[in-house]
N, C-alpha and C positions, 0 to 999 in steps of 0.2 A: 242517477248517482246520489249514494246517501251525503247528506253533511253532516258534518261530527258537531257534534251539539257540545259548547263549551257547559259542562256543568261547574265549574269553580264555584263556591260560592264568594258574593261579593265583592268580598275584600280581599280574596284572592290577588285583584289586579292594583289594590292599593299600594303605595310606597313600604318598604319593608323595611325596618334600621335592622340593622345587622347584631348579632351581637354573640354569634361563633363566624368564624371563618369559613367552618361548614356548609352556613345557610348561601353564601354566596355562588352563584351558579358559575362551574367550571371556567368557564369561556373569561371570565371578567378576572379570575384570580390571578394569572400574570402579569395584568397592567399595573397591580398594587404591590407588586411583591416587591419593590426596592421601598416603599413607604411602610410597608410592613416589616422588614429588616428595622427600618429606622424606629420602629416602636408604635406607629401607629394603631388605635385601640379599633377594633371593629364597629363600635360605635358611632363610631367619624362616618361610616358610611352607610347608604340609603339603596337600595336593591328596587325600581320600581318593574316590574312586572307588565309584558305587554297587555293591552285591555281586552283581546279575544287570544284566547289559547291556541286555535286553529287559522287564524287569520293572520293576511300578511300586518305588519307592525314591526313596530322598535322597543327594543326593551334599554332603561336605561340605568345605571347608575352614577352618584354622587359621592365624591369621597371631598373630603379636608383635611387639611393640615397647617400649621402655622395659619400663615395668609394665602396660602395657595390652594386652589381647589380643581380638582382633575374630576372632569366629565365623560364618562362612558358612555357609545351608541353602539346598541348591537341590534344589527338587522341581518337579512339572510346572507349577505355578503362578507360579512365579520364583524368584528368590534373596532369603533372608530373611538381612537382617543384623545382628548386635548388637554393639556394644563391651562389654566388662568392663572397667571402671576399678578399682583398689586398693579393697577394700571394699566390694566391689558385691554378691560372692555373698557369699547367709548360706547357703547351703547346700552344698552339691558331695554328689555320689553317684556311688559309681564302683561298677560291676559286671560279675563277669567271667562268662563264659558261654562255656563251650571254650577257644574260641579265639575268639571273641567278644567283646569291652568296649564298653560305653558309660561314657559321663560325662554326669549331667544337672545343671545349676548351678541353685539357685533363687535368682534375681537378688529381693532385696527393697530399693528406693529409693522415695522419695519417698509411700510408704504402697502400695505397686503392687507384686504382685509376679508376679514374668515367671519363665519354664522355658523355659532353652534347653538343648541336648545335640549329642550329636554320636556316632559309634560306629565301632569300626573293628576290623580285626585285626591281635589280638595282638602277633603275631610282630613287627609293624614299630612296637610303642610308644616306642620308644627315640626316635623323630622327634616323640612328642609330649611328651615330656618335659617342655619348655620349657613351654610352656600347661598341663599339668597343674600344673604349679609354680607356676606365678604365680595362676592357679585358688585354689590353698589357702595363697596369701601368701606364697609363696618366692622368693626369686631364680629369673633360669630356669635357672640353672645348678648348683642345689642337689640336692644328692647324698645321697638317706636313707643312714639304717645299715640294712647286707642282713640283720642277725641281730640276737638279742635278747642282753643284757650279761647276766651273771649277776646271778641275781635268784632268793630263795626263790620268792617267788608264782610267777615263769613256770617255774621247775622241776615244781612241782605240776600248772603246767598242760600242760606238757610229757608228764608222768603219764599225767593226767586224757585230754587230747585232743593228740593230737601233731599234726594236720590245724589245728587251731587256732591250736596253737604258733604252726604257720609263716603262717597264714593273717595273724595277727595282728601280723605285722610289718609290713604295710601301716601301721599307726598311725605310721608315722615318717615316711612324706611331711608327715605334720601337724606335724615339727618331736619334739622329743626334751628331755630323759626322760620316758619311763611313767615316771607317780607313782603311778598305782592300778588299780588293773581288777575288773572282776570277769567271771567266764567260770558260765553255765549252760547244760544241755541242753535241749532241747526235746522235740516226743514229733510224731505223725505221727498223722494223721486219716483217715478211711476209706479208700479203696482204699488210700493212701500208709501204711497200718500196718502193708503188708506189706514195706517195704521196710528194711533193717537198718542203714540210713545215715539217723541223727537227725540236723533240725536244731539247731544248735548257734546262742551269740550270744555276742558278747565286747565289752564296753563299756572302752575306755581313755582316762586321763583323763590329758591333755597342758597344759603350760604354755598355749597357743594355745586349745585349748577339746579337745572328748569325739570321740573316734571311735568308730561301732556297728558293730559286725560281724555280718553275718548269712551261715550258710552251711547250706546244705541239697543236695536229691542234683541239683538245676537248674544253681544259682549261687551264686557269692559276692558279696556286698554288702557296701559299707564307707560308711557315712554320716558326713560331716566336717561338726560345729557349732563355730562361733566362740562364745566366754563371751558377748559380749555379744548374742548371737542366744539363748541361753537363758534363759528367766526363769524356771525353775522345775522342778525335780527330784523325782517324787513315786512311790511305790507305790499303785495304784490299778486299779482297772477300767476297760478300754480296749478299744474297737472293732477285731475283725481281718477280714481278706477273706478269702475260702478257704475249704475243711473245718476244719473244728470249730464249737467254740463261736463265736458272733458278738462275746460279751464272756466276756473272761478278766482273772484278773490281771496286772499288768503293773510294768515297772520304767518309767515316763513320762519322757520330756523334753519339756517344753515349750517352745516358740518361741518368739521374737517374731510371724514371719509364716512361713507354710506349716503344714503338718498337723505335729502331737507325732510325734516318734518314739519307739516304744515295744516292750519287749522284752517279752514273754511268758513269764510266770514260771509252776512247775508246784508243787502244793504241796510244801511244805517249803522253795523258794528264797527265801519271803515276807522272811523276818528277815534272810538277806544281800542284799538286793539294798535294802531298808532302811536297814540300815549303812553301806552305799554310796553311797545319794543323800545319805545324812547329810557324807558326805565328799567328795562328787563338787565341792557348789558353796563 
């Protein structure tokens, strides 16, 4: 059996903004058609393209409006659609992989909670900008700070782990100033103990609520909670997936709804990460 050879080039499977109506692929044009009545500019929306033409995949887009922003998934089954209204995600997950990003929102309403996501490359994020913005309560037009202000603590951490340093200015999509942080190492589990790039994790605590960083030799990970989606900051024993142990100790966030997130502490981190939940809420 031949396979059909994706020739696209490139950028083919990159993020698209829109900017006739045209360009937007049939299937997706009925879910916009009452925001398109209302006046909505084609602009507002993002067309990304599944990454193999011949392959199974999700193709997705992004639209916005006011404060609200509706998320399309089309897969071979149909198009799945969701709004986000002001307050809807108590979660957002962003994580990068190459050139690679996803975004997964944990929508928790009405005692229910729903995972939508989306994923695209890199190179063309500046077009999603807008929805990642209002995603974690910003204007769509809100502009982080690209560097960190001087500050003893990130000087040490600059030290400590300079990959973090920078990694950890993500925390300011979440709005601005770091009031606190704490940054530990982690350690690598069987085959992965051969490798000399430790995961690393950094917890920042923002007016708006906690950013978690996680990075290792795969990905980077940034998990954004709102205050009022945490009820509870603790040191403890907590369930991991992967090599190692199945229970370690941990620095916990608890939720209101979805699973804790929870950072994996090595002995000796017990008493500062301690300190820290003591100040986190």
């Amino acid at each position: 059996m031949a396979f059909m050879e994706d020739r696209r080039p490139t950028l083919a499977s990159w993020p698209k903004r829109i900017y006739d109506w045209a360009e937007l692929p049939e299937r997706f044009r009925p879910y916009l058609e009452d925001w398109r009545a209302q006046g909505l500019p084609p602009g507002n929306v993002t067309y990304i393209p599944k990454v193999h033409q011949y392959k199974r995949g999700m193709e997705y887009v992004t639209a916005w409006r006011g404060e609200e922003v509706l998320l399309l998934a089309g897969g071979e089954q149909g198009v799945e659609s969701t709004l986000v209204r002001p307050g809807d995600a108590a979660r957002v997950t962003y994580t990068i992989q190459l050139l690679k990003c996803s975004v997964e929102v944990l929508l928790g309403r009405g005692g229910e909670n729903v995972t939508v996501g989306f994923s695209y490359n890199r190179t063309k994020e500046d077009q999603l900008f807008p929805v990642l913005n209002l995603l974690l309560g910003n204007p769509p037009d809100y502009q982080p700070r690209l560097t960190h202000p001087a500050d003893p603590a990130l000087e040490r951490l600059r030290a400590d782990s300079y990959a973090m340093y920078n990694n950890s200015k993500l925390c300011y999509r979440f709005g601005e100033p770091l009031r606190d942080s704490l940054w530990v190492s982690g350690r690598n589990y069987g085959l992965q103990t051969f490798r000399k790039q430790k995961p690393e994790y950094f917890v920042g605590k923002l007016d708006r609520g906690a950013a978690v960083f996680h990075t290792d030799f795969y990905a980077r990970r940034t998990v954004y909670l709102t205050w009022d989606r945490i009820r509870e900051v603790a040191v403890e024993e907590a369930a991991f997936q992967g090599p190692g142990p199945r229970r370690r100790p941990a620095l916990v966030l608890k939720t209101t709804c979805g699973e804790p997130v929870a950072v994996p502490l090595l002995p000796g981190q017990e008493k500062a990460a301690e300190a820290f939940a003591a100040r986190l809420l």
